[in-house]
C-alpha positions in Angstrom: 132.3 5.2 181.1 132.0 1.6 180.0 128.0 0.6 181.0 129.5 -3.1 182.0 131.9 -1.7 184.5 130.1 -0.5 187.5 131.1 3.4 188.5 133.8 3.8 190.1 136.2 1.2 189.0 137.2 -2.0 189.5 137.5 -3.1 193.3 140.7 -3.6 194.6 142.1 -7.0 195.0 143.5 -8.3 198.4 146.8 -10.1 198.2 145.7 -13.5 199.4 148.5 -13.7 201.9 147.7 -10.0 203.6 143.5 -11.5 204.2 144.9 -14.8 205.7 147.5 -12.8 208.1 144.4 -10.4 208.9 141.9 -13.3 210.0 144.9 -15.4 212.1 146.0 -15.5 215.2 143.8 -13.6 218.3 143.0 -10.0 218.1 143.7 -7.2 220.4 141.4 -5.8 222.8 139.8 -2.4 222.1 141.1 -0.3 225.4 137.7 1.4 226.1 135.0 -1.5 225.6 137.4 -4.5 225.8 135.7 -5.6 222.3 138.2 -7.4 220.0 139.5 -5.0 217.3 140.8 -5.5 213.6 144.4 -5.3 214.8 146.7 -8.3 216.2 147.8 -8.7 219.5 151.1 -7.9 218.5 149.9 -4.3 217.2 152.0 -1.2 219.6 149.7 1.3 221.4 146.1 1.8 222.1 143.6 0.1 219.6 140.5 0.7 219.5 137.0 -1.3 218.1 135.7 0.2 214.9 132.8 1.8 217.1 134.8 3.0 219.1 137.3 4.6 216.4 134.2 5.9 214.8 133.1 7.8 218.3 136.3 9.1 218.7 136.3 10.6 215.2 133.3 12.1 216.0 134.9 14.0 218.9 137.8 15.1 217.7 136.3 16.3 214.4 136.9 19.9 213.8 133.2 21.3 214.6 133.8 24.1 212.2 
């Protein structure tokens, strides 16, 4: 490992035009808090806030 590149790697560049379309326009609704989510408005099915995505992970994570 190279000491001047930090572990892991390089980060991963954005395309400039994917982080513009992901900051335009108004934002869904999360369906269980009504908080606004990471996804468009135009996004199919039931989004959900990253806490709540995060919760609902928790729940349905296999107990083991």
């Amino acid at each position: 490992m190279d000491e001047q590149e930090p572990y892991g790697g390089a980060p991963e560049r954005v395309d400039a035009e994917q982080a513009e379309a992901a900051t335009d326009g108004p934002f869904a609704e999360c369906v269980l808090c009504r908080r606004p989510t990471e996804y468009p408005e135009s996004v199919k099915g039931a989004t959900l806030c990253p806490v709540c995505e995060w919760r609902e992970a928790e729940r349905t994570a296999c107990s083991g």
